[in-house]
Structure formats: C-alpha cells, structure tokens
VEXZA-611817 format. One record per residue (C-alpha): x, y, z; residue in one letter. Coordinates in steps of 0.02 Angstrom, whole numbers, plus 50000, padded with zeros to 5 digits. Example, Ala and Ser with C-alpha at 12.3 -4.5 7.8 and 13.67 -1.06 7.14 Angstrom:
residues 2
+-------+-------+-------+---------+
:    xx :    yy :    zz : residuo :
+-------+-------+-------+---------+
: 50615 : 49775 : 50390 :       A :
: 50684 : 49947 : 50357 :       S :
+-------+-------+-------+---------+
This chain:
residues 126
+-------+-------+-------+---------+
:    xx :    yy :    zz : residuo :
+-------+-------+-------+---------+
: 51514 : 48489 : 49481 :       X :
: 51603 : 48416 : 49618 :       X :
: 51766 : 48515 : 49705 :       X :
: 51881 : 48428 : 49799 :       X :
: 52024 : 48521 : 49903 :       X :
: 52170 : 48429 : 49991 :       X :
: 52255 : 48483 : 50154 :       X :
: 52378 : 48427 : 50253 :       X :
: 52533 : 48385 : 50168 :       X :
: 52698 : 48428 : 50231 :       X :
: 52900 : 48362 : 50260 :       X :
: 52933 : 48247 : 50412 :       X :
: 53046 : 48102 : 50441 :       X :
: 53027 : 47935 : 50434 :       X :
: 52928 : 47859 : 50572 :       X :
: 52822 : 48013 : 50597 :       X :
: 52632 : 48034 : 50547 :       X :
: 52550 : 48152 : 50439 :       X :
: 52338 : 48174 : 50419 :       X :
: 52271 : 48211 : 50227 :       X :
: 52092 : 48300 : 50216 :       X :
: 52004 : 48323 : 50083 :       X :
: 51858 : 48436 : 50072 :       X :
: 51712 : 48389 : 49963 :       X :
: 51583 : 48509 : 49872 :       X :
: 51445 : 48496 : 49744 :       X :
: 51433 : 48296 : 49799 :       X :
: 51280 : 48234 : 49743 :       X :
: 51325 : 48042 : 49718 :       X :
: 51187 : 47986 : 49827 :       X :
: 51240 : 47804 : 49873 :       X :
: 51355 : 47705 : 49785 :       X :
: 51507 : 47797 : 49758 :       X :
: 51687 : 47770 : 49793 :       X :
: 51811 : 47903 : 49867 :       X :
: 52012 : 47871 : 49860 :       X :
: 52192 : 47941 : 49917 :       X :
: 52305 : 47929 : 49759 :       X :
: 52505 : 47971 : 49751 :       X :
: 52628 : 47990 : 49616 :       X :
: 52800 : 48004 : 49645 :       X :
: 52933 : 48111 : 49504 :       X :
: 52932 : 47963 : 49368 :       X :
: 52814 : 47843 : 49436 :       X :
: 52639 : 47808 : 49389 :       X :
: 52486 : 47864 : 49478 :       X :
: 52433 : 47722 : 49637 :       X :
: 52293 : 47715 : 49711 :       X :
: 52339 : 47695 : 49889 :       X :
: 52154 : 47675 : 49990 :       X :
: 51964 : 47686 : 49919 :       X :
: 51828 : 47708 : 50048 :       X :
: 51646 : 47635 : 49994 :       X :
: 51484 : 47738 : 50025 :       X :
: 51453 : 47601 : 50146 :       X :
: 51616 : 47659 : 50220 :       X :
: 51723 : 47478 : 50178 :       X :
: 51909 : 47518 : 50143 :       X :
: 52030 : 47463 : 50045 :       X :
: 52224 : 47480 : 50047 :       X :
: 52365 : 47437 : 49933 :       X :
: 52465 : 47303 : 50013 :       X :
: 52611 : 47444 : 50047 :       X :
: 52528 : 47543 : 50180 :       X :
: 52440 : 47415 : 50258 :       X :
: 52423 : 47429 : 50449 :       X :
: 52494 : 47597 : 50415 :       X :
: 52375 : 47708 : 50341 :       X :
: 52177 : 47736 : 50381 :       X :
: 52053 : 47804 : 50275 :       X :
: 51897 : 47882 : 50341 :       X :
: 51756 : 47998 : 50310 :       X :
: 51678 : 48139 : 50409 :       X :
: 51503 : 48152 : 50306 :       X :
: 51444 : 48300 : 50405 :       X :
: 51581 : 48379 : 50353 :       X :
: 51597 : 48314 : 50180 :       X :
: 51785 : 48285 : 50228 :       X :
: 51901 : 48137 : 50164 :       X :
: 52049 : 48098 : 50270 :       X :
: 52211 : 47975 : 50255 :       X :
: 52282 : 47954 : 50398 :       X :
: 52486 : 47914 : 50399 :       X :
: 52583 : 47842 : 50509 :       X :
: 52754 : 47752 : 50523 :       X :
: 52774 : 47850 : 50356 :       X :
: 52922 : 47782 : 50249 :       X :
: 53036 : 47887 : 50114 :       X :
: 52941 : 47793 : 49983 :       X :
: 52783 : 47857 : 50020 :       X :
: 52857 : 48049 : 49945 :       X :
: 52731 : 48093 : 49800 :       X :
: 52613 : 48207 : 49754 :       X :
: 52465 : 48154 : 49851 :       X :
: 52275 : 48169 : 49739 :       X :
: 52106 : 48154 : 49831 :       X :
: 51978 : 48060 : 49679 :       X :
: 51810 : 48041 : 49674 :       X :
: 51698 : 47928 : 49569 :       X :
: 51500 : 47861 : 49558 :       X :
: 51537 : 47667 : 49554 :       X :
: 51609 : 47594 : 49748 :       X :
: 51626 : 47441 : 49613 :       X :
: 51795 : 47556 : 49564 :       X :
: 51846 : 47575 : 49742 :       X :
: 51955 : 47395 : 49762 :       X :
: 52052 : 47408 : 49598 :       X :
: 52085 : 47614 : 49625 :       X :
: 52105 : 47643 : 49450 :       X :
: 52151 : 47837 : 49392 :       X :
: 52050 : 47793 : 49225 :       X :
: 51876 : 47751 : 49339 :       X :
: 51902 : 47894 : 49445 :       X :
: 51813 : 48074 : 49381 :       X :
: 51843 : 48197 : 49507 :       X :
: 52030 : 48247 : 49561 :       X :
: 52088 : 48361 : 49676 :       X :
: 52246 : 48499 : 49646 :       X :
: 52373 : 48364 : 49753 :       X :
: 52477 : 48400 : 49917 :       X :
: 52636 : 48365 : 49930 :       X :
: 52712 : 48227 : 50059 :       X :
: 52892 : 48218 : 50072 :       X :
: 52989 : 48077 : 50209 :       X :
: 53158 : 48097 : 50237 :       X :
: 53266 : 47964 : 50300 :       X :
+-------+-------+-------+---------+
C-alpha cells in the first residue's frame, strides 16, 4: 500500500514562494510510473498542476508555467513542487497523487491517479 504525506503548505502573499514535499512509502512501482501535484480550490474541480515521469520528464499546466518546478529526491522517496511568483489563484487544497502508468502523467487526470495524499493547504493573498 503506498502512503503519501504532504508538507509544506502555508499563507504568503503574492509574489512570494512556497516548497510542497511529499513523502512516499510502500512504493513499489518499479519503472514506469507517474507522480503529480494536484489543487482544488472551494468550488472548483480537481487540476492537475505538474506530473513527473519515472524517467523524471515534467509536465505543467499552462498556468504555472515558468513558475512552478517539480522534482524528485528518490533517496528520499520525496516529491516536491516548488512555487514561486505565487498568484491568489493558485489558493487550493494542494493533493500529492500517485499512479503505475507515466502514460497518465501529461493529461493529470484525478480518475488515472490511485494514490492521494491528505492535502495541504496554500493560501496567496493579494
């Protein structure tokens, strides 16, 4: 069973930078799998915002382009999203997802995604 536990969420203005982790247990996709940073804002659907491939190509959605970085520690099974020049629209309920396909990884659909984290909560003020 894989665990996933996000960090790193917090209130800041707009302009400043926040760093997501997401800690990974019980991972046993081998190699082809697909990793992603999801948010939902209060009556919004779910969006995938990046995907990182086990052969660590990224993916953004076109809003947080040049913006945000995904990454991966693999020694220490850690996801992170890094934020910068953050925005009020970026407020949501941030989700760290997991699935065994990197196929799923550019379209960052919830449906193809099995594994979820609990969420942390980013909140930009203006």
């Amino acid at each position: 069973q894989v665990h996933l536990v996000e960090s790193g969420g917090g209130s800041v203005q707009a302009g400043g930078s926040l760093r997501l982790s997401c800690a990974a247990s019980g991972y046993t996709y081998g190699s082809n799998y697909c990793m992603g940073w999801f948010r939902q804002a209060p009556g919004k659907e779910r969006e995938g915002v990046a995907g990182l491939t086990s052969d660590g190509s990224p993916s953004y959605v076109d809003s947080v382009k040049g913006r945000f970085t995904i990454s991966k520690d693999n020694a220490k099974n850690t996801l992170y999203l890094q934020m910068n020049s953050l925005k009020p629209e970026d407020t949501g309920m941030y989700y760290c997802a997991a699935t065994g396909n990197a196929y799923f990884c550019a379209a960052r659909r919830s449906a193809d995604f099995t594994y979820w984290g609990q969420g942390t909560q980013v909140t930009v003020s203006s």
